[in-house]
DOTI-520014 format. One record per residue (C-alpha): x, y, z. Coordinates in nm, 4 decimals, always signed. Last residue first. Layout:
BEGIN
+----------+----------+----------+
!       px !       py !       pz !
+----------+----------+----------+
!        X !        Y !        Z !
...
+----------+----------+----------+
This chain:
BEGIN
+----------+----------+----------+
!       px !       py !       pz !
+----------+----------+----------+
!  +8.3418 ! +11.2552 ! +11.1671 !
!  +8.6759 ! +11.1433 ! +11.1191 !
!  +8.5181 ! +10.8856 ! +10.8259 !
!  +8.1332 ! +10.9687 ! +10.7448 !
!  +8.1854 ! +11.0819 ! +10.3529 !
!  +8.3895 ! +10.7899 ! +10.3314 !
!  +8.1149 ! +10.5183 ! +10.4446 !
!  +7.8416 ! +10.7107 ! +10.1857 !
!  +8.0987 ! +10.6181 !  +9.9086 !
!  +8.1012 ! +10.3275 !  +9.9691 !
!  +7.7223 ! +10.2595 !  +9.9706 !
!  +7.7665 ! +10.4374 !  +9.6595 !
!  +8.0033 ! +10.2221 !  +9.5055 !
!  +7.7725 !  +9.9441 !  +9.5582 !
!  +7.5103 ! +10.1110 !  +9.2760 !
!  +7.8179 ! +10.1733 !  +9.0921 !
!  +7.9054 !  +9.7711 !  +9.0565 !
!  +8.1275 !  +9.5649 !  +9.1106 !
!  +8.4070 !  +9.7313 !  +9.3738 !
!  +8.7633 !  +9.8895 !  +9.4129 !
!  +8.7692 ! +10.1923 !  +9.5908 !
!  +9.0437 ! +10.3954 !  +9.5279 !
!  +9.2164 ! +10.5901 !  +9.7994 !
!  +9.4187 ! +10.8722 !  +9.5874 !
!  +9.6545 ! +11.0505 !  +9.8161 !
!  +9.7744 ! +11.1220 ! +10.1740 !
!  +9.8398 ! +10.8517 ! +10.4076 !
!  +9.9107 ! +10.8072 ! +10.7715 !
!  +9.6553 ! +11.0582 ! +11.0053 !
!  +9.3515 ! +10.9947 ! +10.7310 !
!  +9.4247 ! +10.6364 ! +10.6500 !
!  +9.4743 ! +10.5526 ! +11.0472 !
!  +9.1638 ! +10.6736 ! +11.1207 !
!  +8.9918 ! +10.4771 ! +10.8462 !
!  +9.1604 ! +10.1641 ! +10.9541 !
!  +9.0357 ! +10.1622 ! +11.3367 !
!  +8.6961 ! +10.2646 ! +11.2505 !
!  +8.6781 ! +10.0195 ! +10.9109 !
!  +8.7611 !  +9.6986 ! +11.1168 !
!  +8.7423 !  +9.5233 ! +10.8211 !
!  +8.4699 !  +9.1983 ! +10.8812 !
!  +8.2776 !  +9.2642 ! +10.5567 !
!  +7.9784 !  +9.5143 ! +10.4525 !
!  +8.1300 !  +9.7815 ! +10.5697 !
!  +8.2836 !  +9.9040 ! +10.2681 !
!  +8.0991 !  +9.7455 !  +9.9781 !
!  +8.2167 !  +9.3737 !  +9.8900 !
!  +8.5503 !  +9.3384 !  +9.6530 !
!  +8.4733 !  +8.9029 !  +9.7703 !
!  +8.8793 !  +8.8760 !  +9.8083 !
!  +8.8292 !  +8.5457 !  +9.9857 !
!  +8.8135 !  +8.4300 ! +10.3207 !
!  +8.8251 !  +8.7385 ! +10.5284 !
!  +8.4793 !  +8.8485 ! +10.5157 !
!  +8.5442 !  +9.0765 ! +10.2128 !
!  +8.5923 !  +9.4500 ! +10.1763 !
!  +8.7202 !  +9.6924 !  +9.9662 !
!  +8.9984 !  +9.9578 !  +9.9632 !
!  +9.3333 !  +9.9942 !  +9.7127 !
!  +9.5911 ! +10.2427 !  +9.8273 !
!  +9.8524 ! +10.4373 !  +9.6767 !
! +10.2054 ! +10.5606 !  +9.7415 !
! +10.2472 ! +10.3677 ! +10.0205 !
! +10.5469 ! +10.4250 ! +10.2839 !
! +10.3064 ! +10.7111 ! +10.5337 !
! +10.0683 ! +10.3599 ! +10.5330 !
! +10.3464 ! +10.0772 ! +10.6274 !
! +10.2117 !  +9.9787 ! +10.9571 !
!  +9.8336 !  +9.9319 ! +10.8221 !
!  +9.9790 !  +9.6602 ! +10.6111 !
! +10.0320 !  +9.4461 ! +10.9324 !
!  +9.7252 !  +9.5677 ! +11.0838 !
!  +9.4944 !  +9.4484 ! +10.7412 !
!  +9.7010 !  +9.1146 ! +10.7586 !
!  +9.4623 !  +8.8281 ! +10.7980 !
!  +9.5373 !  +8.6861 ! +10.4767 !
!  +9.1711 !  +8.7565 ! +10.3042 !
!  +9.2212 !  +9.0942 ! +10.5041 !
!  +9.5267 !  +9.1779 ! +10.3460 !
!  +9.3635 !  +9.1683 ! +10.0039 !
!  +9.0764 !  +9.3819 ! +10.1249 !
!  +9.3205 !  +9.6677 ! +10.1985 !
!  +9.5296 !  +9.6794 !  +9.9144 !
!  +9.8214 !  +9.8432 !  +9.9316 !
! +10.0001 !  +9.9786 !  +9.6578 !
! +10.3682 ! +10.0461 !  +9.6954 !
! +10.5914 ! +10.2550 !  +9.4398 !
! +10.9137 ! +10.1823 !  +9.1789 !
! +11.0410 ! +10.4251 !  +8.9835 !
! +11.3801 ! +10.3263 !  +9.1509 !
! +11.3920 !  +9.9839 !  +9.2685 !
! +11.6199 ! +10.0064 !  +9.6157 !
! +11.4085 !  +9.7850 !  +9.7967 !
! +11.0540 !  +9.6618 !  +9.5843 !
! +11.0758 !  +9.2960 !  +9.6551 !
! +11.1858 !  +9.3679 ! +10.0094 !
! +10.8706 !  +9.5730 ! +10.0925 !
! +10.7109 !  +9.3138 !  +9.8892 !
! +10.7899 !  +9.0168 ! +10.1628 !
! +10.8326 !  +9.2399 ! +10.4530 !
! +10.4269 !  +9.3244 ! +10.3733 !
! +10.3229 !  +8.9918 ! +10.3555 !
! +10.1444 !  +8.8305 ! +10.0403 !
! +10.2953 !  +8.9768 !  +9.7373 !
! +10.4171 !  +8.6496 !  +9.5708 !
! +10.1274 !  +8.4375 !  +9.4056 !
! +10.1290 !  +8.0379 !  +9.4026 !
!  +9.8352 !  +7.9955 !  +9.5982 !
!  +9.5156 !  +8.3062 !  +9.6468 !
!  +9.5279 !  +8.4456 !  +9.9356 !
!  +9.4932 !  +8.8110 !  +9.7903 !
!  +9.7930 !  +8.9795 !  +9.6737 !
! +10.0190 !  +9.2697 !  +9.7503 !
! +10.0534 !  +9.5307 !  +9.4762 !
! +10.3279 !  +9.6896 !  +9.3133 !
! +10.3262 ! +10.0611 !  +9.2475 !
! +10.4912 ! +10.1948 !  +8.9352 !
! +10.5471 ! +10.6045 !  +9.0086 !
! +10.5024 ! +10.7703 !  +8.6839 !
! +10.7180 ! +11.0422 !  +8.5292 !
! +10.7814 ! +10.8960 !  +8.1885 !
! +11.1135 ! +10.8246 !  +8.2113 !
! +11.1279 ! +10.7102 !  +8.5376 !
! +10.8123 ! +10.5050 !  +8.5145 !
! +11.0132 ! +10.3321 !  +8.1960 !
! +11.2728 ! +10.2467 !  +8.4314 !
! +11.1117 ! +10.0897 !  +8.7259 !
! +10.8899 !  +9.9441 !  +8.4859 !
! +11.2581 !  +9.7065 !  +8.3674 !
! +11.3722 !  +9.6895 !  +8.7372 !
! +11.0346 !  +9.5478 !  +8.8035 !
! +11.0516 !  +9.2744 !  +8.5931 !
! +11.4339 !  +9.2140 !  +8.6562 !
! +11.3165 !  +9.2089 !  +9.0317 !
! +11.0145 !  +8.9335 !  +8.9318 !
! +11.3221 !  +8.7250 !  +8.7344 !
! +11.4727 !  +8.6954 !  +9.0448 !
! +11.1940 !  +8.5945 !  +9.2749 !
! +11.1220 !  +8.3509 !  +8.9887 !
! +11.4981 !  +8.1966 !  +8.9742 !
! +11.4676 !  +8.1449 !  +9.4166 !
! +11.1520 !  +7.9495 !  +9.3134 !
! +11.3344 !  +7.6989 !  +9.1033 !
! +11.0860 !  +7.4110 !  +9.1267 !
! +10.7888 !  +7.6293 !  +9.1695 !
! +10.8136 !  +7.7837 !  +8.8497 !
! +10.7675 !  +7.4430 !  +8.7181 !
! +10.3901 !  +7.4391 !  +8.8121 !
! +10.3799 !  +7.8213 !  +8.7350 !
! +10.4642 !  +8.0526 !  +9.0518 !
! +10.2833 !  +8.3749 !  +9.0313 !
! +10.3618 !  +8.7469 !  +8.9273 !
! +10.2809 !  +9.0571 !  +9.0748 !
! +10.0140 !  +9.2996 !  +8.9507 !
! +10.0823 !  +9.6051 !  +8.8822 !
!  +9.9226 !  +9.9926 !  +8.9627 !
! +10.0001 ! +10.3143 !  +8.7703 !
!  +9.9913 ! +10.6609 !  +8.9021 !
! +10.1402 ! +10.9609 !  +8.7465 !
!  +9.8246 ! +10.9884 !  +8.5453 !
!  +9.6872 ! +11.0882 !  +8.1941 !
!  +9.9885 ! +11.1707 !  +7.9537 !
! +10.1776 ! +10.9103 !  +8.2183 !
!  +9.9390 ! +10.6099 !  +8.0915 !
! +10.0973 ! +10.5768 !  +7.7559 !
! +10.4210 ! +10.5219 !  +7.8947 !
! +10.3335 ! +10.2637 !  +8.1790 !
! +10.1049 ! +10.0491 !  +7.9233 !
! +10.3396 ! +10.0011 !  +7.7032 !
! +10.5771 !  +9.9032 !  +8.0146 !
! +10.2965 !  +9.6831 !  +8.0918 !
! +10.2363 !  +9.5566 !  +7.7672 !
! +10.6308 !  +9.4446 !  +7.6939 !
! +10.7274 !  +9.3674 !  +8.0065 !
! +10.4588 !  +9.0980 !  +7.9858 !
! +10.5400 !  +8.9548 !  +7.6516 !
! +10.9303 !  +8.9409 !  +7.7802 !
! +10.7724 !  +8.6750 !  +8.0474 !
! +10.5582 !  +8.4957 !  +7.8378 !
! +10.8348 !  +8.4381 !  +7.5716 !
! +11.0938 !  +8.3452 !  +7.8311 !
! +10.8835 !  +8.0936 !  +7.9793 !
! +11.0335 !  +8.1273 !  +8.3191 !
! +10.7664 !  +8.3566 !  +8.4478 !
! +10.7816 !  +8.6141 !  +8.7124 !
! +10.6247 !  +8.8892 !  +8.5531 !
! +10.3174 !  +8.6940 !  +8.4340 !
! +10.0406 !  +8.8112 !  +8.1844 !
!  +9.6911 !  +8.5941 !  +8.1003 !
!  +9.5056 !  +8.8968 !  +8.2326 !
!  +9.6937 !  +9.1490 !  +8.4653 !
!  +9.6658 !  +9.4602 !  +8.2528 !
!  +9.8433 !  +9.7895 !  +8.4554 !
!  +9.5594 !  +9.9695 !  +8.7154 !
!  +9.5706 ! +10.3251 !  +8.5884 !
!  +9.4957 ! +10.6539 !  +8.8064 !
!  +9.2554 ! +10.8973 !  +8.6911 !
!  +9.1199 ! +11.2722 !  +8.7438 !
!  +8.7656 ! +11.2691 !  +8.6881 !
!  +8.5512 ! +11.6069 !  +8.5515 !
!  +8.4135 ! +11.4407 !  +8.2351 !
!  +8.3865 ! +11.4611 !  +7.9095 !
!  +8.7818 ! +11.4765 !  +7.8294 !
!  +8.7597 ! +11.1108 !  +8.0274 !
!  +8.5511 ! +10.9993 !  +7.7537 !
!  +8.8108 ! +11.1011 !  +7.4782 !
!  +9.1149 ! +10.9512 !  +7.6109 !
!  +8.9218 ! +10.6089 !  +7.7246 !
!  +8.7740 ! +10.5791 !  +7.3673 !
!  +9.1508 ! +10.6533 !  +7.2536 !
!  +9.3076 ! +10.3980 !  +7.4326 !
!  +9.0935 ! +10.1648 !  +7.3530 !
!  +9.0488 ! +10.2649 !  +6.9242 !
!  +9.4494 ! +10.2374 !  +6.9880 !
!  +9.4866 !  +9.8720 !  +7.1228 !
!  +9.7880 !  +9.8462 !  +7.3119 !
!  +9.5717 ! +10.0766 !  +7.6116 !
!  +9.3836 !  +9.8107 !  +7.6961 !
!  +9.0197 !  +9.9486 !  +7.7977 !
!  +8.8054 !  +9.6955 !  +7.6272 !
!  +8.9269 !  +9.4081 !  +7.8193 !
!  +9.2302 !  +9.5344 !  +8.0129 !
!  +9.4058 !  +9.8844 !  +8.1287 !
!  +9.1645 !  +9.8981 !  +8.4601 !
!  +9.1245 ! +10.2361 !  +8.4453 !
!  +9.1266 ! +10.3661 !  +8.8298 !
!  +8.8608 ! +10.6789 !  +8.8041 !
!  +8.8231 ! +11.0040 !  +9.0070 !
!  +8.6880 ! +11.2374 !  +9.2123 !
!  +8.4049 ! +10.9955 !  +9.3164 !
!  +8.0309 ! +11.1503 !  +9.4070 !
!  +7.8032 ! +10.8990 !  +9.3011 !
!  +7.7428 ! +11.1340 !  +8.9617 !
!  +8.1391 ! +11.1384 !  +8.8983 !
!  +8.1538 ! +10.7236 !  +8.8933 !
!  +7.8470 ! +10.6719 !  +8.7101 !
!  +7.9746 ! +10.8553 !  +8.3932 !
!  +8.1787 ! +10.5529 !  +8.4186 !
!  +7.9075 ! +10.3407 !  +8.2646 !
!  +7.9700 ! +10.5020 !  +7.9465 !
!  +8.2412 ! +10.2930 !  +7.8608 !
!  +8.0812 !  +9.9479 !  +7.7131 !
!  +8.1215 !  +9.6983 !  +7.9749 !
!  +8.3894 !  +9.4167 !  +7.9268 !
!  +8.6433 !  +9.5925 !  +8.1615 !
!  +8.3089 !  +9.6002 !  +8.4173 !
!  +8.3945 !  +9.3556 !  +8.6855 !
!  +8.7837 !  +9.5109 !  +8.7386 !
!  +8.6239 !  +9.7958 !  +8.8856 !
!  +8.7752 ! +10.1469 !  +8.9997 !
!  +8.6666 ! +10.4150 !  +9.1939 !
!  +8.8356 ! +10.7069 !  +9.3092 !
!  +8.8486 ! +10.8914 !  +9.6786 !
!  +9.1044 ! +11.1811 !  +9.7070 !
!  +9.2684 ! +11.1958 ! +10.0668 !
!  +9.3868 ! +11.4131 ! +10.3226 !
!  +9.6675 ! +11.4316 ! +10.5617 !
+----------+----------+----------+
């Protein structure tokens, strides 16, 4: 087993691009875009300055799908079709730069949770529909499990493992320092050789605090052996800043050592 450590950072989609030159010189193999702010990839000049940068550099890339304002559960029709619409734009313009492409799940709205058996269903059609395009395109889709934050699916791993059964085109991402706000870092842990991508940070279990590696209450020993005998792939490290990236970095270089 062996993986490819990336960085990504949700903090900086406002940030003029240059600041990913960062992510080779700290050591990282590669970059998660984070398809929002100035990197949404419905906005040519975006898509484009993220095109051209990249062909500057040595990083390979994964994508992390736009999450802002967007719902794939929702029973506002318009909302809902809306977000098919930009992530499944955002599915087939990513595959001419990664086979990789990471989603959010979708919440329950304050009527959503009157019919919550309609919003489980209309979270399958969502998928169904990437399912497709990542088919087409050559991309694996992976949904991600949530923080513990109210009102969003994804928490448990039998709850998106069953969310995602018998989707074609349709991946797992697990995210680390979600599970750990939820207690549920060994349950996820179980599922490794099933994920085709993982998400790593660290928080002190309360909230999803994207803290450097080691600077939370992850049992980083225990998980880190597990990630190299379990998984093989791109482990992206999810944080605020480059300067904590490197902490992170340093963690890596140390694991099975």
């Amino acid at each position: 087993m062996s993986i490819s450590p990336y960085f990504g950072s949700s903090a900086k989609v406002w940030d003029e691009i240059d600041w990913i030159f960062g992510i080779e010189e700290a050591g990282f193999s590669g970059w998660e875009v984070c398809a929002d702010g100035n990197y949404h990839f419905s906005r040519p000049d975006s898509y484009h300055s993220v095109i051209e940068t990249l062909a500057s550099t040595s990083l390979k890339v994964t994508v992390h799908a736009p999450y802002g304002d967007l719902n794939p559960a929702a029973i506002n029709e318009p909302i809902w079709m809306e977000t098919v619409q930009q992530i499944s734009e955002c599915i087939r313009k990513a595959a001419a730069i990664t086979d990789r492409v990471t989603i959010h799940p979708g919440y329950l709205s304050c009527t959503g949770k009157l019919v919550p058996d309609k919003v489980w269903l209309l979270q399958k059609e969502a998928l169904r529909e990437f399912g497709k395009v990542a088919q087409e395109y050559g991309v694996t889709a992976c949904i991600e499990n949530m923080p513990n934050i109210p009102d969003f699916l994804c928490h448990y791993p039998e709850e998106i493992l069953g969310l995602i059964e018998d989707i074609e085109g349709i991946g797992l991402t697990i995210d680390f320092g979600h599970a750990n706000t939820l207690g549920k870092v060994d349950g996820f842990r179980k599922y490794l050789s099933q994920a085709s991508h993982v998400h790593i940070h660290d928080n002190n279990g309360k909230s999803d605090e994207h803290l450097p590696i080691g600077a939370g209450t992850i049992n980083w020993k225990r998980l880190s052996k597990d990630l190299l005998e379990h998984y093989s792939g791109v482990v992206v490290v999810e944080g605020r800043s480059i300067e904590e990236a490197k902490v992170s970095f340093d963690q890596i270089r140390r694991w099975g050592s």
